[in-house]
C-alpha angles and dihedrals in degrees: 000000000000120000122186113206095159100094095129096066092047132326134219113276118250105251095230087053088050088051097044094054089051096056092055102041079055110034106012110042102132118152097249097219093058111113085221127099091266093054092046085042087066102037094062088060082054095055090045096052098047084048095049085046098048090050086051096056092020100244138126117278086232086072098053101101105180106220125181085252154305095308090057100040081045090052094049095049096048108041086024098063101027085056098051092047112035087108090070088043139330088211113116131179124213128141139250099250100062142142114256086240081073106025084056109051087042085052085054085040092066100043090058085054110271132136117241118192109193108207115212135231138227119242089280101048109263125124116222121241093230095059084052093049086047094054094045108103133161088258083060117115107159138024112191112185116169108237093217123026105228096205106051098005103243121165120220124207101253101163097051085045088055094055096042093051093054097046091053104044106004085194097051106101126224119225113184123184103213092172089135111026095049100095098020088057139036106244132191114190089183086048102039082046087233113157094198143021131177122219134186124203090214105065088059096045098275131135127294114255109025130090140152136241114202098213107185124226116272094017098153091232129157114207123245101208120049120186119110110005102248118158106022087307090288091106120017124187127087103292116250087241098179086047096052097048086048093053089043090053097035082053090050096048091048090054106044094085099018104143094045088046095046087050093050092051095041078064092049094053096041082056096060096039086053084049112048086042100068075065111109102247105008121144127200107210116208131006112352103180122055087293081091147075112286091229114038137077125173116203126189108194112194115227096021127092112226098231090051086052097044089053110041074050090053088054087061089044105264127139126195141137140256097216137313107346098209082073102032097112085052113092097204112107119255109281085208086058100048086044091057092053088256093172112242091250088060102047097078093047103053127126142194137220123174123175136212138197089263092062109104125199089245087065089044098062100035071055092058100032083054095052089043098057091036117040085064089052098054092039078059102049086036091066102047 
């Protein structure tokens, strides 16, 4: 049997989306900025998916900016705002469990001479609104905060945030990477008051490479990238037109039985959880009850390194992660882990497993009955 639970770092593509980006790379493969039938062809792909898109968050197709992904729309939010309004205040707020599409451009962000303050989180990966109120002052021009943690699977309050942020400094603008909570949650950007979210194709069976930033309407942002002018000069560069119809459809068919999907797979992770409990030292990291994320469980196993139980999983077929994947060739422990008081024992021997709609329960416990026969042996082996 082969079970995928590695659904954080991509997911399969949904056949009809597959279907759908073959046929324009082939048929319809106009330039959309040509003035002919085959650019206006492919435009019109362009305006539909940023239609299908804006219905979904309840926003206004004008703040739809396709993007090749969550590191990009994360990238523009982050440098472009902090460049065209450095002259107001060069303060800016994140926490201390992102993703490196944010830690990263906040690192460049200081060395061009802005202040970072890094919020901390609880032992299950929440920051706490007082800290955010704390940190708030009248220099600060942008909060980010992650909706879903995509290591452990934490949900911040980002409604609340969003209310406290602009009470406190109406001006201040709210970035919120929701890579891996759009699709799994029903998010309002209006409602939520979030000026901007990033969004990847990839993580809701989309295609690779593509990606949205919903940019709203008045944020005072700067773009990152010049060339052509696309996309009212935010974004230049010819649209990937076939990549974006396939993520506005992948996004539609993920949320067209949400609620019915989210509790199946609340089920499917309780069952692991239930099943790799009743092993002997096993900790589950984060949230282990429906306070978390649907498709994610972080398990930290004493006495086994990660890499040595990802692969003697991989030889039964099953595939999961050892973290982010965006920072598994780097040998530095997770910085989510350390900031949720993972004690230093446990950091090296950390897995992840993320769901998706297409687990079934069958998967779920060949997943278990394998841990349970495996992770003794190889305490075992671990300790000749």
């Amino acid at each position: 049997m082969e079970v995928y639970l590695d659904n954080s770092a991509t997911t399969r593509c949904f056949d009809e989306v597959a279907q759908l980006t073959h046929k324009i790379l082939c048929e319809h493969y106009g330039n959309p900025s040509s003035m002919h039938h085959k650019g206006v062809e492919a435009e019109k792909y362009l305006r539909d998916a940023r239609e299908t898109l804006a219905k979904i968050l309840k926003v206004n197709e004008k703040e739809i900016l396709f993007t090749s992904g969550g590191t990009e729309s994360d990238n523009i939010a982050l440098i472009g705002t902090a460049m065209a309004n450095h002259r107001r205040g060069r303060h800016l707020i994140t926490t201390q469990i992102e993703h490196p599409a944010v830690l990263q451009p906040m690192a460049y962000l200081q060395n061009q001479g802005f202040e970072v303050t890094y919020l901390p989180v609880d032992r299950e990966g929440r920051i706490r609104l007082s800290d955010l109120e704390r940190a708030i002052r009248p220099d600060t021009i942008l909060v980010s905060i992650m909706h879903t943690n995509n290591e452990i699977g934490s949900l911040q309050p980002i409604a609340e945030a969003g209310a406290l942020i602009k009470r406190c400094n109406p001006q201040t603008l709210f970035h919120v990477d929701a890579v891996q909570g759009f699709g799994k949650f029903r998010i309002y950007p209006k409602k939520m008051q979030i000026d901007m979210l990033s969004v990847s194709a990839h993580k809701i069976h989309g295609p690779k490479g593509v990606g949205f930033l919903y940019l709203r309407e008045g944020a005072k942002v700067n773009p990152i990238m010049y060339g052509g002018g696309q996309q009212k000069g935010m974004r230049s560069g010819t649209e990937n037109v076939a990549g974006s119809a396939g993520m506005a459809m992948a996004a539609e068919m993920v949320y067209r039985d949400l609620d019915r999907d989210m509790e199946r797979m609340y089920v499917l992770r309780e069952m692991l959880i239930d099943g790799v409990n009743s092993i002997e030292d096993v900790k589950i990291n984060g949230c282990p009850d429906r306070e978390g994320a649907a498709h994610i469980v972080s398990l930290s196993v004493r006495g086994v390194r990660s890499e040595v139980l990802l692969h003697a999983l991989e030889e039964r077929g099953i595939y999961v992660s050892a973290g982010s994947a965006c920072a598994a060739h780097k040998p530095q422990p997770s910085a989510t882990l350390k900031a949720i008081g993972v004690e230093k024992e446990l950091l090296e021997s950390t897995i992840r497993f993320s769901l998706s709609i297409f687990t079934t329960r069958e998967e779920i416990e060949y997943t278990v009955q394998a841990l349970c026969e495996m992770v003794p042996m190889l305490r075992r082996y671990t300790r000749r």
